[in-house]
N, C-alpha and C positions, 0 to 999 in steps of 0.2 A: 748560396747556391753552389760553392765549389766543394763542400762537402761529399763525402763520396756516399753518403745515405738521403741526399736530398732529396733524388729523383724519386725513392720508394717511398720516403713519406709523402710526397707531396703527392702521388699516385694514391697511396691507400687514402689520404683524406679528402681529396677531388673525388671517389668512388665511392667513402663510405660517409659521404655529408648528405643530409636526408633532401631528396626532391620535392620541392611545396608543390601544393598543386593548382598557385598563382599560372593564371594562363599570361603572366605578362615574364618574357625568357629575360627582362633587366632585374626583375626580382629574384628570378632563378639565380643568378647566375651571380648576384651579390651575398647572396645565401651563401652560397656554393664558398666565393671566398673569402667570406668570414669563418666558416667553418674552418677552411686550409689555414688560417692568419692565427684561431685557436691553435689548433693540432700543432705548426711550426713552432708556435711559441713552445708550446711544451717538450716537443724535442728538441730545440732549443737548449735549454735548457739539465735536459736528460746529459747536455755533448759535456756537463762537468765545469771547468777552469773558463775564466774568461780567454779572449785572445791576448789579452795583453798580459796577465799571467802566466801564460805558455809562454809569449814571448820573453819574456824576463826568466823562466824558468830556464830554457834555452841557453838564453844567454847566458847565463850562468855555468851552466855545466857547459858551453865554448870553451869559457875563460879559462877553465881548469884543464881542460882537455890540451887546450894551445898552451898554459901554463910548462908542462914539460919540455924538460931541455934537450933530453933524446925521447921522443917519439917514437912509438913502435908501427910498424903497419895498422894491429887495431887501432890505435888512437888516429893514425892518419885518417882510415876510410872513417871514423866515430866521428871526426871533425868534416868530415864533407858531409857527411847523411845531418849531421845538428846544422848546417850553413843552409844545405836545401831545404829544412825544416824551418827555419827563422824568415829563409825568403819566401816560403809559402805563406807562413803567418802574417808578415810584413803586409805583402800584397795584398792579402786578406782584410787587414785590419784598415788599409790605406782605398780600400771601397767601400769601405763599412763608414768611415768617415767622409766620404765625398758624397755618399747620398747621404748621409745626416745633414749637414753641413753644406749640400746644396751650390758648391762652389764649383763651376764647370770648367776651370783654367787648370785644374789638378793634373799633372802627366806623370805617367809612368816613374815610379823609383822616387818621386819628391816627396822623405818624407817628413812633412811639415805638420807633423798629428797633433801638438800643444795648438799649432794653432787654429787647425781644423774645431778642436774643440771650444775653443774661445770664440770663433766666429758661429756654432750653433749657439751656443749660450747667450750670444751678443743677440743671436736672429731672434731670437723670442724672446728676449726682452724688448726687439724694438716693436713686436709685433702687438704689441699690448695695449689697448688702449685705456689711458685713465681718465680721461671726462670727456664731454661733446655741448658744447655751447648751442643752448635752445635758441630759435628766435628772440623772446621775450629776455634774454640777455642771460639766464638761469645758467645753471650747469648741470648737467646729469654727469653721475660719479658712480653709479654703479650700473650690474648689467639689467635687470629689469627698466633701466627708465634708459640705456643704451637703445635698447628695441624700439623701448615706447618710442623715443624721439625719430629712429631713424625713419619707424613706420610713419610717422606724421611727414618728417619733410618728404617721402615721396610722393605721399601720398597726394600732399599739393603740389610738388613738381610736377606730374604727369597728371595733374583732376585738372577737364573741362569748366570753364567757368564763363557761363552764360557764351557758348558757340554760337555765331550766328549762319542757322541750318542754309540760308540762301548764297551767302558768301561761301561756305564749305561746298556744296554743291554747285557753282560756278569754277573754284578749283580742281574740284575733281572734274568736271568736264574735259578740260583741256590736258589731262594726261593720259595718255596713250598705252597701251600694251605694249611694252615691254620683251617679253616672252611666250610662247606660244601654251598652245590648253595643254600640250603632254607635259613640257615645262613642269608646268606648274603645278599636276599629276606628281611627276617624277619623285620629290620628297616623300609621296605618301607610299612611295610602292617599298615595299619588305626588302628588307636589306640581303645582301646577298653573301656565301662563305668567301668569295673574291673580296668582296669591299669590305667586308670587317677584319680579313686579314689584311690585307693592304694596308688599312688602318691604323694595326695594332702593328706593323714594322717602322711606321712612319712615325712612331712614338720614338723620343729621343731617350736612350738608352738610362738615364738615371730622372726621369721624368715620371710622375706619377700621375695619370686621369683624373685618379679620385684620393679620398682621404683615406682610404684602408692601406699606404704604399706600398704599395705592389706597381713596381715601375715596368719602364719598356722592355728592359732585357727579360724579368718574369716572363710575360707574354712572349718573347721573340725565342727564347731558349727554351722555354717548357713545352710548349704548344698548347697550351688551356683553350 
């Protein structure tokens, strides 16, 4: 996002992603940025060298630069413009790995990027699952019998089994309203541009909604 062409791509593909003509505005609007989540990637991509590339690249032509024993003015001002250039990248590459990596104790200038990387690699390794013990003592080891199984135990966690309707309806007698009829209204009424903003600020800044990540700062700096 600190890129200095972000704001216009992300403008032309917010604008030029096609409108369905789903009357329901959550489909709209995931359309919309999967569409953007394409097009980023691709410019992306167009930007060349990774970060870290650049960064070593940098560094390198420092080394050589500060290598000299008398220094001239150019080499001076060369070596300040390569320093603010390394800590743009730094910074850059040091939030590139805190939303990977998911690790929210990260501050300013620590940078600890071998191990940012090791702790996502670790994250999805732990997140794996490799069997699920059935009732009947079995084991499911892959993902088709993963579903099958999990669909079973909830499916009798939560099934009624032989309710007795006279007992359930003497329970329910004795609980009370709660909350009044607008109450209870209120959820169904149409959300408002106040309340889905407010929403979408109260989103914690390297926090994602949904699986497409596109976090809180997206929404709070873009204005989508």
């Amino acid at each position: 996002m600190s890129e200095p062409d972000f704001d216009d791509c992300l403008r032309h593909a917010w604008t030029s992603g096609q409108n369905s003509n789903n009357s329901d505005p959550i489909v709209n609007i995931t359309g919309k940025l999967k569409h953007c989540s394409l097009h980023l990637s691709k410019w992306k991509k167009s930007l060349g060298s990774s970060i870290s590339s650049k960064i070593r690249d940098i560094q390198s032509n420092l080394k050589n630069v500060q290598s000299y024993t008398h220094p001239t003015d150019y080499h001076l001002q060369l070596g300040r413009q390569l320093e603010n250039e390394l800590d743009s990248l730094l910074y850059k590459e040091e939030e590139y790995l805190k939303q990977r990596s998911r690790v929210n104790w990260l501050r300013l200038w620590d940078k600890n990027t071998r191990y940012f990387h090791q702790f996502a690699s670790s994250r999805r390794a732990k997140n794996q699952i490799i069997s699920l013990l059935r009732p009947d003592g079995s084991m499911a080891t892959d993902t088709d019998a993963f579903v099958s199984t999990i669909e079973k135990y909830f499916d009798q966690l939560f099934a009624s089994h032989n309710p007795d309707k006279e007992l359930i309806d003497r329970i329910l007698s004795g609980i009370t309203n709660r909350i009044s009829e607008s109450e209870v209204e209120s959820p169904n009424c149409p959300y408002t541009d106040n309340e889905i903003k407010r929403a979408a600020f109260q989103l914690a800044n390297d926090k994602a909604p949904g699986s497409d990540g596109f976090n809180g700062t997206f929404f709070q700096k873009t204005g989508i």
